[in-house]
N, CA and C of each residue as an Amber inpcrd file, in Angstrom:
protein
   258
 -56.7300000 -10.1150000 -35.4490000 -57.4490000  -9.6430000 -34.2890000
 -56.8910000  -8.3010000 -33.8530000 -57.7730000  -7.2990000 -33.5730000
 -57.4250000  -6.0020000 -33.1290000 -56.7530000  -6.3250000 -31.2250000
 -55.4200000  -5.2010000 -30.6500000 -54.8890000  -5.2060000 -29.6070000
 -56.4090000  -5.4210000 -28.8460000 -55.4760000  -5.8870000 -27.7770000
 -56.5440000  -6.6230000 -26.5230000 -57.8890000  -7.8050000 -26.6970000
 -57.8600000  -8.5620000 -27.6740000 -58.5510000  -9.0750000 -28.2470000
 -58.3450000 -10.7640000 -27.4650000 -59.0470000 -11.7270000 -27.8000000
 -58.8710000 -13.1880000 -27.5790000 -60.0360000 -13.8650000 -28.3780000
 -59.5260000 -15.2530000 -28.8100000 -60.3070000 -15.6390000 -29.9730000
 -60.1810000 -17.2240000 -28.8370000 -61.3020000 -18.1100000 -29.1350000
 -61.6630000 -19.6430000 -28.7500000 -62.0690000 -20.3440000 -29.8280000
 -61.8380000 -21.3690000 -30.1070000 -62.3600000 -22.3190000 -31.2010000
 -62.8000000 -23.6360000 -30.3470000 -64.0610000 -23.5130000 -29.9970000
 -64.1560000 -24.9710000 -29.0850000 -64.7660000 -25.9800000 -29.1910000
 -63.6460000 -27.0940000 -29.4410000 -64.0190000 -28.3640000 -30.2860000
 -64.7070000 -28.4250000 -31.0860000 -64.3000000 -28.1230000 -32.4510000
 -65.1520000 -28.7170000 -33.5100000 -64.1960000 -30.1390000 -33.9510000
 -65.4890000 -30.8210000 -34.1880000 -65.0060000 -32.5200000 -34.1670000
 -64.9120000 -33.0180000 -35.6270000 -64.4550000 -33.7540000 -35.8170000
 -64.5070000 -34.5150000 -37.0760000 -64.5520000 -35.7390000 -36.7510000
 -65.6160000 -36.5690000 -37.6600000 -65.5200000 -38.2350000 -37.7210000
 -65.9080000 -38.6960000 -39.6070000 -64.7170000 -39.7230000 -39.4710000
 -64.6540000 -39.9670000 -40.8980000 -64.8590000 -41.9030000 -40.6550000
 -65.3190000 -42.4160000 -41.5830000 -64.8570000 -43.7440000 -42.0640000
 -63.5030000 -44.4390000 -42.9510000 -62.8460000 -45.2550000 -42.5620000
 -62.1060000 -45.3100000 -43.7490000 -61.7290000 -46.8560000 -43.8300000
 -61.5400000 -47.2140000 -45.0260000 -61.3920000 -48.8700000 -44.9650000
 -59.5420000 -49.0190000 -44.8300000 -59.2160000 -50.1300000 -44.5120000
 -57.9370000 -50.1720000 -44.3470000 -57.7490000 -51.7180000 -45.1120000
 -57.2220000 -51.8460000 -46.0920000 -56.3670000 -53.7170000 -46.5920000
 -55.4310000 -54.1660000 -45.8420000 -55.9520000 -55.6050000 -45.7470000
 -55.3670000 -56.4500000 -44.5460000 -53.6550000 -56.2280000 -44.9900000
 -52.7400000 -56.2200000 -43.8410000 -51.4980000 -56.4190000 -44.1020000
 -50.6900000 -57.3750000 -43.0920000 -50.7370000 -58.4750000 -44.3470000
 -50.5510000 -60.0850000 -43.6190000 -48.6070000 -59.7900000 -43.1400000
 -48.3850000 -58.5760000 -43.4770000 -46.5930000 -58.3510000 -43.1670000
 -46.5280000 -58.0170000 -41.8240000 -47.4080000 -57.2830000 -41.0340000
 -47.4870000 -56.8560000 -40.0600000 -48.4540000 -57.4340000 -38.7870000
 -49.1650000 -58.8250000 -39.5000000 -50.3730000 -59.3060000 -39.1660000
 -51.7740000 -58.4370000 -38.3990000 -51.6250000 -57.3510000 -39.7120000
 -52.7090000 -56.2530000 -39.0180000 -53.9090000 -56.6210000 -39.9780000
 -55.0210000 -57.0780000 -39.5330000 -56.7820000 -57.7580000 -40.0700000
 -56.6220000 -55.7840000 -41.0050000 -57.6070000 -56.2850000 -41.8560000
 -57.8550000 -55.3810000 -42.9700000 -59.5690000 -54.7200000 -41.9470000
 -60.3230000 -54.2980000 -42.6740000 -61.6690000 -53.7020000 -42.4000000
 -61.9290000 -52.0610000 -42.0330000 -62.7580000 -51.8960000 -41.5430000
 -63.5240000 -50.2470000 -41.4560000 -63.0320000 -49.7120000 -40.0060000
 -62.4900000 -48.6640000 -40.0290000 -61.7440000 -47.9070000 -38.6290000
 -62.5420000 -46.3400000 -39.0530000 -62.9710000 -45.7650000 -37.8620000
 -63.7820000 -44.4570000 -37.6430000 -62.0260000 -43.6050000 -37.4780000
 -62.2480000 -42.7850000 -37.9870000 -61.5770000 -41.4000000 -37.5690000
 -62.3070000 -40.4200000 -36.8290000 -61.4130000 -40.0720000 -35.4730000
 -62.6520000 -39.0350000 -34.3870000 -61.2060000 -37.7350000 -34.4190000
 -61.4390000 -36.7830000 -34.5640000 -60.4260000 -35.7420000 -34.1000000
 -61.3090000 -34.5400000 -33.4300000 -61.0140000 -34.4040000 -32.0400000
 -61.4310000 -32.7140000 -31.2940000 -59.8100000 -32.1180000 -31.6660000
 -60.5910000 -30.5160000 -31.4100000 -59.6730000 -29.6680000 -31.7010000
 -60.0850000 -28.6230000 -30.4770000 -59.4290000 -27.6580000 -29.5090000
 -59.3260000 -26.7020000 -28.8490000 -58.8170000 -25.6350000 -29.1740000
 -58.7630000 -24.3060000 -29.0220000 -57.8970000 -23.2770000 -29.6410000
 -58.2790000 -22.2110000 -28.7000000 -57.0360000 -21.5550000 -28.0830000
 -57.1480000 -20.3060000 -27.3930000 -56.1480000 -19.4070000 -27.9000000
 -56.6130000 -18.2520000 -27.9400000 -55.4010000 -17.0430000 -28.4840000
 -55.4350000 -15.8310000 -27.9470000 -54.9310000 -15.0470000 -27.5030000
 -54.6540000 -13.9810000 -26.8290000 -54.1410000 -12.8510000 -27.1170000
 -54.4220000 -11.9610000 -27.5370000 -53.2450000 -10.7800000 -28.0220000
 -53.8680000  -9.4190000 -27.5500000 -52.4740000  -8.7470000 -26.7570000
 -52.6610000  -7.8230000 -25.8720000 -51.5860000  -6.3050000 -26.5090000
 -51.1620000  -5.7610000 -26.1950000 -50.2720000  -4.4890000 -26.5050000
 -49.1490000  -5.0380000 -26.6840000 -48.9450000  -6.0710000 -25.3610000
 -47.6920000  -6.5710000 -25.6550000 -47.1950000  -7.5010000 -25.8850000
 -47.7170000  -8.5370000 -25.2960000 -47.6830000 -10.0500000 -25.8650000
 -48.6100000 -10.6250000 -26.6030000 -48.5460000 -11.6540000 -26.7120000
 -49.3490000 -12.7570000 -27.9020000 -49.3010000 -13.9730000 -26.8890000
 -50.1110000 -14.6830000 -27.0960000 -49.9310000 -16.2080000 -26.3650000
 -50.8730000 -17.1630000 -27.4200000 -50.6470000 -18.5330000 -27.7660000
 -51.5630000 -19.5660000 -28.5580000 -51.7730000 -20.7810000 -27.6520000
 -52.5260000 -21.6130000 -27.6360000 -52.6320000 -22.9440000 -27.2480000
 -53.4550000 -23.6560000 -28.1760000 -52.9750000 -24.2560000 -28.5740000
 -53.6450000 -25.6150000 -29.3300000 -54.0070000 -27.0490000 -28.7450000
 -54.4910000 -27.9940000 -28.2000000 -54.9550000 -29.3380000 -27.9470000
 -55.6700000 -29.9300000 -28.9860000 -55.3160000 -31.0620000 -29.3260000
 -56.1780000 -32.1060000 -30.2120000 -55.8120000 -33.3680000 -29.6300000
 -57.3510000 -34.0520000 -29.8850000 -56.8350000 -35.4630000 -29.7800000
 -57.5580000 -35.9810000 -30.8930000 -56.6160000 -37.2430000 -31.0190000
 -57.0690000 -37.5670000 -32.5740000 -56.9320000 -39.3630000 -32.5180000
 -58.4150000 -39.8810000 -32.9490000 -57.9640000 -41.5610000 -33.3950000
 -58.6470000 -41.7600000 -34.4530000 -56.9470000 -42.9060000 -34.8000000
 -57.1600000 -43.2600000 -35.8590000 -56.6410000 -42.2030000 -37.1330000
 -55.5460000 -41.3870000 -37.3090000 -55.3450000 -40.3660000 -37.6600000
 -54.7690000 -40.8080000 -39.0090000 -54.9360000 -40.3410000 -40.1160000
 -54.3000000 -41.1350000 -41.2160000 -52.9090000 -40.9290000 -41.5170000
 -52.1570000 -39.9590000 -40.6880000 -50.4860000 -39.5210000 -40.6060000
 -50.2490000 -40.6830000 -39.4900000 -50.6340000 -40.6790000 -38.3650000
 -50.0260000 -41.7550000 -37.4950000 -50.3800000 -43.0120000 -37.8970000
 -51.4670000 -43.5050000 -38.3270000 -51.4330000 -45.0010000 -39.3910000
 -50.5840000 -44.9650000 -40.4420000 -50.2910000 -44.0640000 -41.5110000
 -48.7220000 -44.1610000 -42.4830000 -47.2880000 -44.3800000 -41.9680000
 -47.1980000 -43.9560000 -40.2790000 -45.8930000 -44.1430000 -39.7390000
 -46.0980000 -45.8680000 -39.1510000 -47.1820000 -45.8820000 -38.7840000
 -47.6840000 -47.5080000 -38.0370000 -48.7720000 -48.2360000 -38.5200000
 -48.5090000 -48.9540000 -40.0390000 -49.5260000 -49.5350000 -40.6320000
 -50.0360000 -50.3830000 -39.6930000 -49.2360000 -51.1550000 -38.5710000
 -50.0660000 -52.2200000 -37.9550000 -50.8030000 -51.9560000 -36.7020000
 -50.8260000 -50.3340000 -36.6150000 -51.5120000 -49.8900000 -35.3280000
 -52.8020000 -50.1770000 -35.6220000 -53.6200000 -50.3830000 -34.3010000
 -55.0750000 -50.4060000 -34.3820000 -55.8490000 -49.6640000 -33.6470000
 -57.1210000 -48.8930000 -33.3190000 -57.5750000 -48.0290000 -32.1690000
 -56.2590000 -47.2580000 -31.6430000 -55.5100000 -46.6580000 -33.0040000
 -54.0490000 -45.6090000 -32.3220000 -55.2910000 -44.1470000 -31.7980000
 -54.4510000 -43.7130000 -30.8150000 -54.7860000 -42.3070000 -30.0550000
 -53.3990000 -41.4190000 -30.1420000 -53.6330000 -40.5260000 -30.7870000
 -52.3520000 -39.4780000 -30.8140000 -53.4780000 -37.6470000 -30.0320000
 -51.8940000 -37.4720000 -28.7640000 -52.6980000 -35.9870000 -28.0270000
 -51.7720000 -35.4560000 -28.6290000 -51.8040000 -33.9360000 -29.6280000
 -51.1070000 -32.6940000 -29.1670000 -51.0060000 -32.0680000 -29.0840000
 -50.3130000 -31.2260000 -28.2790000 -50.3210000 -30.0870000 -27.8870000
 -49.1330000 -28.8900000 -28.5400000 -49.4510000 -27.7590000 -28.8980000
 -48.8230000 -26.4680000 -28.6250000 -49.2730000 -25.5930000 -27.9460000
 -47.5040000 -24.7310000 -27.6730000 -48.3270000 -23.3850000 -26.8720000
 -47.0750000 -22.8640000 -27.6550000 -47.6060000 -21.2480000 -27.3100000
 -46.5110000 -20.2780000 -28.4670000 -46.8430000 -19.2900000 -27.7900000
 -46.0410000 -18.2820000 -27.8980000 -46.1800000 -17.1920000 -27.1670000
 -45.0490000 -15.9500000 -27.5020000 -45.0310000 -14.7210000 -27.7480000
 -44.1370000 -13.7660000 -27.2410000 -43.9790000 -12.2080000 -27.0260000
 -43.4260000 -11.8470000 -27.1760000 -43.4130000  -9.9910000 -26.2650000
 -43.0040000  -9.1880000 -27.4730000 -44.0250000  -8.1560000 -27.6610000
 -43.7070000  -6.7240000 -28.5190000 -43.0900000  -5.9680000 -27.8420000
């Protein structure tokens, strides 16, 4: 982006299907879970600083089901912000 500029990315969504096998170790039922993820994006860049923000929220995420096979309807928010001075 050229000085004094700002860029938005606002919510583009994703929804996926995905099947999951029962895991009688964790007593988590097997079957079909939707994946939903929004995304936000603001960016800023001026002469002298820079600034970012990121927000997502995400269910059903296939990184937070590999840490918690027996989660079900999981919701993971997050956030960055970044920022600094020329």
């Amino acid at each position: 982006m050229a000085v004094g500029t700002g860029g938005r990315r606002l919510l583009p969504i994703s929804v996926a299907a995905r099947a999951q096998s029962p895991l009688a170790y964790y007593g988590a039922q097997g079957g079909r879970s939707f994946y939903v993820s929004a995304d936000l994006e603001s960016q800023s860049i001026t002469s002298s600083s820079e600034t970012r923000f990121a927000l997502s929220l995400r269910r059903n995420d296939p990184e937070t089901l590999a840490l918690f096979p027996y989660a079900q309807n999981a919701l993971g928010l997050y956030m960055q912000v970044s920022g600094g001075w020329k």
